[in-house]
C-alpha positions as CSV (number, residue, x, y, z in Angstrom):
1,X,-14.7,2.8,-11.8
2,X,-13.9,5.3,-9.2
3,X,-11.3,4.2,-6.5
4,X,-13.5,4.3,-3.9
5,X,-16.6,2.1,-5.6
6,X,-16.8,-1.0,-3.5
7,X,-19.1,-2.5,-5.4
8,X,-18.5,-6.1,-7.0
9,X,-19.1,-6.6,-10.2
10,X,-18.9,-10.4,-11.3
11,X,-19.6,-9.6,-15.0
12,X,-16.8,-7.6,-15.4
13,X,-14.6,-9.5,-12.8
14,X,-13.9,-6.4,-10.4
15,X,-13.8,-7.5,-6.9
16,X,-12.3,-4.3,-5.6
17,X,-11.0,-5.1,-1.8
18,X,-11.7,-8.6,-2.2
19,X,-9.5,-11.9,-1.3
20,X,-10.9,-14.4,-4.3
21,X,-10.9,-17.7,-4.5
22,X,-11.3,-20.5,-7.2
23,X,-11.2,-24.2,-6.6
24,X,-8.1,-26.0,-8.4
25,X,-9.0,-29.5,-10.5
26,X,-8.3,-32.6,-8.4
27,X,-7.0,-31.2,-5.2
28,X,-10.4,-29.2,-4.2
29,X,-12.5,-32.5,-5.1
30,X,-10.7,-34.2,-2.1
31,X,-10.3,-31.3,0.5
32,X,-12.8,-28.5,-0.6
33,X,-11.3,-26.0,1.7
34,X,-7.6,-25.7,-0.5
35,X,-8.2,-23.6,-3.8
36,X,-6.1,-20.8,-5.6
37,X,-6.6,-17.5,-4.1
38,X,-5.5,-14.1,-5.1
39,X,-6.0,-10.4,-4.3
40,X,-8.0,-7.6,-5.7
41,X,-6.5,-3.6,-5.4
42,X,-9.2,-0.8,-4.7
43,X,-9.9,-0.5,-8.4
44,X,-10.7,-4.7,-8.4
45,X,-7.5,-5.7,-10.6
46,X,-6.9,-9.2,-9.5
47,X,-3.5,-10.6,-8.7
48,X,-2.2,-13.9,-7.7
49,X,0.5,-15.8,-7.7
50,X,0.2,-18.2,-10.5
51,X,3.6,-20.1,-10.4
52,X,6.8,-19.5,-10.3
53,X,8.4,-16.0,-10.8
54,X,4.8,-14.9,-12.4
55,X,2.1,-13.0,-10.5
56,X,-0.7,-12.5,-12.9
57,X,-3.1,-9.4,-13.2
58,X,-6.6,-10.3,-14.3
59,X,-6.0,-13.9,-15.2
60,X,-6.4,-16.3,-12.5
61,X,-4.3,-19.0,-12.8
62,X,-7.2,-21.6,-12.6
63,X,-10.4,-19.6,-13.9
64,X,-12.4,-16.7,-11.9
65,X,-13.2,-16.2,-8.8
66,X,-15.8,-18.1,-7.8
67,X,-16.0,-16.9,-3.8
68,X,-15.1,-13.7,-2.3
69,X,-14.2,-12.2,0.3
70,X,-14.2,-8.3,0.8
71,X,-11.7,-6.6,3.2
72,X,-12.7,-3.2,5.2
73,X,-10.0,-0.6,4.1
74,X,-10.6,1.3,6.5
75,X,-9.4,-2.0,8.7
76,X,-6.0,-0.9,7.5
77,X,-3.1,1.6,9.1
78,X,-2.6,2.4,5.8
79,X,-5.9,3.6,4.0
80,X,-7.1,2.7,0.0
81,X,-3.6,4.2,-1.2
82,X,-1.7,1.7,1.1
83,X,-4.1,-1.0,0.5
84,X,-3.1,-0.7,-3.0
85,X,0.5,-0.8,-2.3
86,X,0.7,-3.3,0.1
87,X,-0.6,-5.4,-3.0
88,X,1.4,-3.9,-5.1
89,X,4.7,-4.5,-3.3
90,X,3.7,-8.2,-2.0
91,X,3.0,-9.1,-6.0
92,X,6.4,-7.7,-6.7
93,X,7.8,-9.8,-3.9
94,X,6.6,-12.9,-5.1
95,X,7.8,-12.4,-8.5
96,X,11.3,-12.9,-7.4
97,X,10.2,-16.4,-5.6
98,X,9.5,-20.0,-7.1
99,X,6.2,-21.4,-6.3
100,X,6.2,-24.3,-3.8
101,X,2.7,-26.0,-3.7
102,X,3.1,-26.7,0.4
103,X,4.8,-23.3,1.8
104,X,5.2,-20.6,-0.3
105,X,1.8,-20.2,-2.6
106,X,-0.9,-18.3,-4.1
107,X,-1.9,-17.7,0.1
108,X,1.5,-16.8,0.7
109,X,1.0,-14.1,-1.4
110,X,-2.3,-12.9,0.1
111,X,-0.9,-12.9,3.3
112,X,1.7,-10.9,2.6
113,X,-0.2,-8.2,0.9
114,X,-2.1,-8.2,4.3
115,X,0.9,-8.2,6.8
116,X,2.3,-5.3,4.7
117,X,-0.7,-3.6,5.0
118,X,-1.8,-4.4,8.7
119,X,-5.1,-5.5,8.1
120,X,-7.2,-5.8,11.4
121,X,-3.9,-4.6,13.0
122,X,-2.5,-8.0,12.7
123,X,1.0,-9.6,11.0
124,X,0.6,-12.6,11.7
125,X,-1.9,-13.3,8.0
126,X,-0.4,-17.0,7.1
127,X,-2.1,-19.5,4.2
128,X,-4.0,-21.6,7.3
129,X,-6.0,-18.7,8.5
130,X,-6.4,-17.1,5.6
131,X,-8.0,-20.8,4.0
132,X,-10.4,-20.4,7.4
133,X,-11.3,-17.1,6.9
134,X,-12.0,-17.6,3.1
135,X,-14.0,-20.7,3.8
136,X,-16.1,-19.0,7.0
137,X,-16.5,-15.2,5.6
138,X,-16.3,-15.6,2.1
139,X,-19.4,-15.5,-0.4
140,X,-20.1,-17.5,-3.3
141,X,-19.5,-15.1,-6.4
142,X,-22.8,-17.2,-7.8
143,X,-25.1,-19.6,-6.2
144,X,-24.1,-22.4,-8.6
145,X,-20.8,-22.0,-7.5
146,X,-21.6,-23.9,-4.5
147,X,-20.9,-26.9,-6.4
148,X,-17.9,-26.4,-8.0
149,X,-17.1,-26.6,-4.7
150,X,-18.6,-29.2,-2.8
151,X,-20.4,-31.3,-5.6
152,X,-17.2,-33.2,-6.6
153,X,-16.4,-34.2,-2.9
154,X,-19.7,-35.3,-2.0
155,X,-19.6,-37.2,-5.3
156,X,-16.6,-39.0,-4.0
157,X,-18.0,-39.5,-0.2
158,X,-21.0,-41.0,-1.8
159,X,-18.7,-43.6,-4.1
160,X,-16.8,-44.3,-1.0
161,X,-19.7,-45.1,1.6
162,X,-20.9,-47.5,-1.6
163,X,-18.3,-48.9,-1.9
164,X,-17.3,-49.7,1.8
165,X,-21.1,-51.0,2.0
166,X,-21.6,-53.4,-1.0
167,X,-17.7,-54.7,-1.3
């Protein structure tokens, strides 16, 4: 794939410029808007901070991305070459650091690789606006992915209104 194809291709699981997003069991079925995210580098190698001291290339710590959402290089100070590195250099970052599920996660890592890279001419990238942005710009990788999303919570919405009417 040439460097600057932007095309995404979810058979092969190249999302080149692309923040991705999964959901995680349990904690996306309550609050649909919290998943794991990770990054994609010009060529759409995936990276993501899977735990602790381990960022993991092409193997998303809970299954492929199942929403997208693809970043403007050109948004950048630093062009397809600095995109790359500003990945590059955040994934290195976070292999030094232990994974804490509340401050310093698979978003923390995103963000970085955006700060480092000035995207939109911003530093101020952090795990809350990045879960917006994700949730508002982001595309389903498949229609069915919809509800791996959403299904499970409604699911538990609809047990809860039955319950709090027939108990």
């Amino acid at each position: 794939m040439p460097i600057t194809d932007r095309e995404i291709s979810p058979e092969s699981n190249r999302y080149p410029f692309c923040i991705v997003w999964t959901p995680i069991p349990c904690i996306t079925w309550f609050f649909p808007f919290i998943g794991h995210m990770g990054i994609a580098n010009s060529r759409g190698v995936i990276r993501d901070f899977a735990g602790s001291y381990y960022v993991a290339e092409d193997d998303m710590g809970f299954g492929w991305p199942t929403r997208y959402w693809q970043l403007a290089p050109e948004h950048t100070e630093v062009g397809i070459e600095g995109f790359d590195r500003a990945v590059q250099e955040a994934s290195e970052e976070y292999k030094t650091r232990m994974h804490n599920l509340i401050c310093d996660n698979c978003h923390s890592h995103v963000a970085l690789a955006l700060n480092k890279m000035r995207y939109q001419d911003r530093e101020d990238w952090n795990m809350v606006n990045l879960c917006w942005y994700a949730l508002v710009k982001g595309s389903f990788v498949r229609t069915t992915d919809i509800f791996a999303q959403f299904l499970p919570f409604c699911i538990i919405i609809i047990i809860l209104i039955g319950v709090s009417i027939f108990v």
